[in-house]
C-alpha positions in Angstrom: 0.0 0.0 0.0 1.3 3.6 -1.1 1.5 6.2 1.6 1.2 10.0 0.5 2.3 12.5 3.3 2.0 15.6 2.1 2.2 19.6 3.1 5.3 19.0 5.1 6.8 21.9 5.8 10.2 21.0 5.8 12.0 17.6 5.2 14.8 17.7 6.7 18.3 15.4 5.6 17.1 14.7 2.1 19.5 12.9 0.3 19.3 12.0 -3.1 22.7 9.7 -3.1 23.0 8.0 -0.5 26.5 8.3 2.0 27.7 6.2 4.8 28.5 9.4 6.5 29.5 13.2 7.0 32.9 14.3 8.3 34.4 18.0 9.0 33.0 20.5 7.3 30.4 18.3 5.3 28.5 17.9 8.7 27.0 21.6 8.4 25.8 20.5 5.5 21.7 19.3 6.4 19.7 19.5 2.8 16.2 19.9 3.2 13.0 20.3 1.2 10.4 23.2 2.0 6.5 22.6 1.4 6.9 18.9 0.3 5.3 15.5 -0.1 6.7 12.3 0.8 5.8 8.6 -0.8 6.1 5.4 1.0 5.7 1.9 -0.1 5.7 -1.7 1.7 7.6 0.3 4.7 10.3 2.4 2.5 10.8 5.2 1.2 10.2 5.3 -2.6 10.2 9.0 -3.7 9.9 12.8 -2.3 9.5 16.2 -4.4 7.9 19.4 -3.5 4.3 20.5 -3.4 4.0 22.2 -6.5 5.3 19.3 -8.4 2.8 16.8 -9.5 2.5 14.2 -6.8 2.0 10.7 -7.4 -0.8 8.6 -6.8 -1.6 6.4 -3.3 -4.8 4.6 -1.5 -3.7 6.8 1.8 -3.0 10.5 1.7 -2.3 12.3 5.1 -2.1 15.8 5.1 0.5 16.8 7.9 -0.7 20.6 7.9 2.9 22.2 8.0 4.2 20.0 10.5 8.1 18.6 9.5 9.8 15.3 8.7 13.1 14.0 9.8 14.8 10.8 10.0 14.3 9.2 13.5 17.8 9.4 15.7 19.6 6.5 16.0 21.1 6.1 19.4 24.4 3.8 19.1 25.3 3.4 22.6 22.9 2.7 24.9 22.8 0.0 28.3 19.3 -0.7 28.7 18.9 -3.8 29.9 19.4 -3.4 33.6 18.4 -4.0 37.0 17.3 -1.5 39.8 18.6 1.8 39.5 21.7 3.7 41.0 20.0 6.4 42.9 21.6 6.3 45.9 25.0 6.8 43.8 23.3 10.1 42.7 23.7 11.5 46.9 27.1 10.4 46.9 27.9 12.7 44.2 26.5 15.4 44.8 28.2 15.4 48.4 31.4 15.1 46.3 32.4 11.5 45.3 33.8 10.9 41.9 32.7 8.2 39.9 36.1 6.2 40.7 35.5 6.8 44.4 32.2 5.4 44.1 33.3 2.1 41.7 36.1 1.8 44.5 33.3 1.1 46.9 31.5 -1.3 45.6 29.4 1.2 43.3 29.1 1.5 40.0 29.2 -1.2 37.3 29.7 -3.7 39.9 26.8 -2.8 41.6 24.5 -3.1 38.6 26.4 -6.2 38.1 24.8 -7.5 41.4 21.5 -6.4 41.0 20.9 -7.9 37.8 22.3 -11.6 38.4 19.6 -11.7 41.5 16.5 -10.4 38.4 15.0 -13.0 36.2 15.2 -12.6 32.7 11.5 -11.7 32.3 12.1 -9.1 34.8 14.9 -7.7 32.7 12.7 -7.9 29.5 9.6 -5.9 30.9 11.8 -3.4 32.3 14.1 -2.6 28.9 11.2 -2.8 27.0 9.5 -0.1 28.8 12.7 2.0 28.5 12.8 1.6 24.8 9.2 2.8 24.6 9.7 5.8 26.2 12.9 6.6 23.7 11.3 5.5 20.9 8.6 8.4 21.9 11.2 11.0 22.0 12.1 10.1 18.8 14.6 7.2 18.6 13.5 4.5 15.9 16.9 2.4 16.4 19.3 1.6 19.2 22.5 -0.2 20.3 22.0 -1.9 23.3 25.2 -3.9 25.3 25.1 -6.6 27.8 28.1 -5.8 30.6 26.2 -6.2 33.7 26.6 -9.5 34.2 30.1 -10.1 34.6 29.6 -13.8 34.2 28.9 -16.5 32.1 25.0 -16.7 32.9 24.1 -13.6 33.5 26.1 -12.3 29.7 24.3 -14.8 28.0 20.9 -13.7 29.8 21.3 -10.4 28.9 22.0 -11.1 25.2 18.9 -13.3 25.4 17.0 -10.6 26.6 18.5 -8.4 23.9 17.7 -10.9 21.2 14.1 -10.8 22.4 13.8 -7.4 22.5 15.2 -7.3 18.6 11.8 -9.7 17.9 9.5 -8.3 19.9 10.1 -4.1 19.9 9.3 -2.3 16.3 12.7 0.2 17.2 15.6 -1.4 14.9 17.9 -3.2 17.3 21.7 -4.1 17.4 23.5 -6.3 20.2 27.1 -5.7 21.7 28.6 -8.4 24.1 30.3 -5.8 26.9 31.4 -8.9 28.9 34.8 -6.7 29.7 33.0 -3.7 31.6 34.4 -4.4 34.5 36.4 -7.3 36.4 33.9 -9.2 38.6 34.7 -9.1 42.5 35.1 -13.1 42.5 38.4 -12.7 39.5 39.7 -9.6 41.1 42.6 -11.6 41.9 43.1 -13.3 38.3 42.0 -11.2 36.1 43.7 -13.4 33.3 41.4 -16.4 34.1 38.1 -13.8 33.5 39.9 -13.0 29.5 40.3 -16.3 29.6 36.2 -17.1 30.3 35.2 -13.9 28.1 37.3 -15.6 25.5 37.4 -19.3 25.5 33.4 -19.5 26.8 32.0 -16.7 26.5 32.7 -15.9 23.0 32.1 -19.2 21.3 28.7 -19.8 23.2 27.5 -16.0 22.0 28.6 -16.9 18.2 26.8 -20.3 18.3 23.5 -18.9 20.0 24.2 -15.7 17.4 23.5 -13.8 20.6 26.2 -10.1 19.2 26.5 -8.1 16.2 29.7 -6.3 18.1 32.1 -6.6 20.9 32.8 -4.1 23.2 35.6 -3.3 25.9 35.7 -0.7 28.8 39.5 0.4 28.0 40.1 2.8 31.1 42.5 2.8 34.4 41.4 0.1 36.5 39.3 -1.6 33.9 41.3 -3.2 31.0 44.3 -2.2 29.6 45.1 -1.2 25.7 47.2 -4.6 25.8 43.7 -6.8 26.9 41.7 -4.7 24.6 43.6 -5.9 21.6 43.4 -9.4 22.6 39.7 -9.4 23.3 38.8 -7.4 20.1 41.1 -9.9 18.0 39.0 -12.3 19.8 35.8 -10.6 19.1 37.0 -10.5 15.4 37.2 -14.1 14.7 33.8 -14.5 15.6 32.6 -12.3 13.2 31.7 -9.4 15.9 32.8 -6.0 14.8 34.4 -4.0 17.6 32.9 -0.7 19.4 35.2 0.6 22.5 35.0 2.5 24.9 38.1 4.7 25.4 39.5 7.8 26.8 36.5 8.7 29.0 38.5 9.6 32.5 42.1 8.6 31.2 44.2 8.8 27.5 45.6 5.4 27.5 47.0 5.0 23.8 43.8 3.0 23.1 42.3 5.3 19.9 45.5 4.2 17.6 45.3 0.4 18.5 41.1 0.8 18.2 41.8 2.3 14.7 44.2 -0.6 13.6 41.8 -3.2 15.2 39.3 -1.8 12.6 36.5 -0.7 15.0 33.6 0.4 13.7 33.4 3.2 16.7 35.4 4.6 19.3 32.9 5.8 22.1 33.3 8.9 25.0 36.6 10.3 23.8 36.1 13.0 26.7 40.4 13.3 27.0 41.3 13.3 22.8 45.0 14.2 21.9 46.1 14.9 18.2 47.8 11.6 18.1 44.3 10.3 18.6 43.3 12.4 15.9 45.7 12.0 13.2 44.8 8.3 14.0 40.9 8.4 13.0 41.6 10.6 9.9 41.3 8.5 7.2 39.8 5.9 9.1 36.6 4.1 8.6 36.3 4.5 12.7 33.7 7.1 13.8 33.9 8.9 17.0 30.9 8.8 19.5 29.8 11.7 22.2 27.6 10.8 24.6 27.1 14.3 26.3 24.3 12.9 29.0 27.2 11.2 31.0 29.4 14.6 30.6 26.0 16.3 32.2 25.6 13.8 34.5 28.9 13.0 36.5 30.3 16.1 35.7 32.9 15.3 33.1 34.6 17.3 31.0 32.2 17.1 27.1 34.2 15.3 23.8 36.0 18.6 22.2 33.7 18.2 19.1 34.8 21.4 17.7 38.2 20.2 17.7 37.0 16.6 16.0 34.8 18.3 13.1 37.4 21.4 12.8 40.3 18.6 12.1 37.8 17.2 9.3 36.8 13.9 11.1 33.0 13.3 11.5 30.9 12.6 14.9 28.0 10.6 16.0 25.8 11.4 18.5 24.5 8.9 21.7 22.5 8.8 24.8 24.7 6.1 26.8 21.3 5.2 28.4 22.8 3.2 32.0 21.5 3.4 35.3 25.0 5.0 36.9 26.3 8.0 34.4 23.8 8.8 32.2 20.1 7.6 33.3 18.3 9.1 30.2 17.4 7.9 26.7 16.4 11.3 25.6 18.1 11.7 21.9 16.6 15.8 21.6 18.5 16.4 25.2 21.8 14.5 23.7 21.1 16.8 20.8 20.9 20.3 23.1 23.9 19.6 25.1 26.1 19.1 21.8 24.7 22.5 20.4 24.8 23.9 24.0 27.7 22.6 25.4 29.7 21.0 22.9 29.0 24.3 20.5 27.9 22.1 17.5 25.8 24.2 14.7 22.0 22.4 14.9 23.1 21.1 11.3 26.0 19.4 12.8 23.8 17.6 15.7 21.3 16.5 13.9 23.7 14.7 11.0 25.8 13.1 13.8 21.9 11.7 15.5 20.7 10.4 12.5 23.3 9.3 9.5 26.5 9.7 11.3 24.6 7.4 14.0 23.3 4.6 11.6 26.7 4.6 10.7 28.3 3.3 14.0 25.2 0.8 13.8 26.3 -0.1 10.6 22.9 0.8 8.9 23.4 3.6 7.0 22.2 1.5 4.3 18.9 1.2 6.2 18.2 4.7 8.2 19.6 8.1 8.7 18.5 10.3 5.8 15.4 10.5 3.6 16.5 8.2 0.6 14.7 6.2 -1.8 15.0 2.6 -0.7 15.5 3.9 3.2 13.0 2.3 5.8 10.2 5.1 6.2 11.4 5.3 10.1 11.5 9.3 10.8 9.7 12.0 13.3 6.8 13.6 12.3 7.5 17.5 14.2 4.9 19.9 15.9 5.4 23.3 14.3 9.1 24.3 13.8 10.3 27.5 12.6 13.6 25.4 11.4 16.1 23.1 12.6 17.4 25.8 15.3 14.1 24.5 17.0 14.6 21.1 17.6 17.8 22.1 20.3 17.1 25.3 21.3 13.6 23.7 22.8 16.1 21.9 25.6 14.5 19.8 28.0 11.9 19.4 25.7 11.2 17.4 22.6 8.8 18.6 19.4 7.7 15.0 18.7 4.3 14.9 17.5 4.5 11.2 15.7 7.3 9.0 15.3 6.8 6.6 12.2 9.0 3.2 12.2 8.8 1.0 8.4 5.8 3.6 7.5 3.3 2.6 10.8 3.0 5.3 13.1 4.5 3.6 16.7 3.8 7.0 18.6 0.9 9.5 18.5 1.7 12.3 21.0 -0.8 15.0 20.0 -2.1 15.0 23.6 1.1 15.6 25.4 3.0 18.7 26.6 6.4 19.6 25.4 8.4 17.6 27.9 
């Protein structure tokens, strides 16, 4: 059945060839078509032209009224499946504790990694699904989502089943990334070697035979895993035909960017401490920086130097990092504000590095991020917008009046306030 939405006053990140990505200067760079109509088809998009063109045929024709289209974010790094919540972590710093003096404690990923081996898989399932319905009304019609509160054979493998049942079961666009090394577990704090060894030896092949991951992930930070372990778990990751995506230089500048770059990752994630080495690395790469600004807000970090990144002509992607300890929000428009706000990325900018520089570090640019013909019809149907400036300058808020996933509408928020 052929869809007709028409009377759209802008839509936004038209592309009429498609590219995996924008980089430096290319990311101020956000085509758009004013007073338009857009076709869809068996859940894609098939073709897009302005008003007073002739517009094709269809059984349904929807008249948005002036309202806007854009591509729905994609939010690459995310933790979602989780147990409890950290709250109590939230008093300890605001009194003053860092996030390494709360870890040091007992808090932190170890503490998640507690609650959630004590929480049933159902449990886990209810409780992530929920989550991604709230992004998904914000705006979000595709998300990463890593196991690494487990911290041990079962409880890895049940959050990757949970993951896996999500992917089935939620209309958001889903990928899997095995984040066994997050954190060493309190029982292998004494031989860490024997828990690379497990992550490795069982972990890995009982993932690829249940094809439980499409990536690998490591936590490459002081007092987590070093560059050296990195390596040998994403060479690891490699042979079972998942694609690495790191965490690296959040608190500390550890050498990792170079070695992520050789190791072919697909994304290097935080980069809150970046040095031109680690630069002059990721030019020319096909590795794509990630900022995940809600953890900066939230723990009081210093924000990824993003003006540095795009000025030296790399390009960017934008996340939530959606967890229960640094960043307990999956809200893509407030990601979106605190890179204009904070990170002082043009609105263009943001919105290129939350919707195709995104699908990139999902691998699926082929899939989402811009309008384009073949594309799934998966965007965000605005309220009234003067312009792009609107969507972050309205922080705090989101101007989400429909989001649309493989041409359905999942979310109808007419009723709701701007919040």
């Amino acid at each position: 059945m052929k869809k007709l939405i028409k009377n759209i006053r802008h839509l936004i990140q038209v592309r009429e060839e498609r590219i995996d990505k924008v980089s430096g200067a290319e990311m101020q760079n956000l085509p758009l078509l004013e007073d338009a109509w857009l076709l869809i088809e068996d859940g894609l998009i098939c073709a897009f032209g302005r008003m007073s063109e002739d517009m094709p045929e269809a059984e349904v024709q929807i008249d948005v009224e002036g309202s806007s289209v854009i591509p729905g974010w994609v939010d690459s790094h995310t933790h979602v499946v989780f147990a409890g919540d950290r709250s109590s972590e939230f008093e300890m710093r605001i009194r003053g504790m860092s996030y390494e003096e709360i870890a040091s404690k007992g808090g932190g990923i170890i503490n998640s990694a507690l609650l959630l081996r004590n929480t049933s898989e159902d449990e886990l399932y209810a409780a992530a699904y929920g989550r991604l319905d709230g992004m998904m009304a914000m705006g979000t019609v595709a998300a990463e989502i890593k196991s690494g509160y487990g911290l041990s054979m079962e409880s890895e493998l049940k959050m990757l089943r949970v993951i896996r049942r999500l992917q089935a079961d939620h209309p958001m666009l889903i990928r899997s990334t095995f984040l066994g090394a997050h954190a060493i577990p309190p029982e292998y704090r004494e031989n860490r070697e024997g828990y690379i060894s497990q992550l490795i030896e069982k972990m890995l092949p009982a993932i690829s035979n249940e094809k439980l991951a499409d990536f690998i992930d490591v936590f490459c930070e002081k007092n987590y895993f070093t560059v050296e372990e990195m390596q040998k778990l994403l060479d690891a990751g490699w042979k079972y035909g998942l694609e690495p995506k790191v965490h690296v230089n959040q608190f500390n500048n550890l050498g990792a960017v170079g070695v992520a770059v050789q190791m072919k990752a697909r994304s290097v994630d935080h980069l809150e401490v970046i040095s031109n080495e680690d630069i002059n690395a990721l030019l020319g790469s096909s590795t794509i920086p990630v900022a995940l600004p809600g953890c900066s807000l939230f723990i009081g970090i210093p924000y990824i130097p993003a003006r540095q990144i795009i000025d030296a002509g790399l390009p960017l992607a934008l996340a939530t990092d959606f967890n229960p300890g640094s960043s307990p929000s999956g809200n893509m428009n407030l990601a979106i504000s605190l890179a204009c706000i904070q990170m002082k990325m043009t609105p263009a900018e943001a919105i290129n590095a939350a919707t195709i520089n995104g699908a990139y570090s999902m691998n699926l640019h082929e899939e989402l991020g811009s309008i384009s013909h073949g594309k799934r019809a998966s965007f965000i149907l605005t309220k009234p917008i003067n312009g792009i400036a609107s969507l972050p300058y309205s922080f705090g808020q989101h101007q989400v009046k429909e989001v649309w996933i493989d041409g359905e509408v999942r979310i109808l928020n007419k009723s709701l306030p701007n919040n």
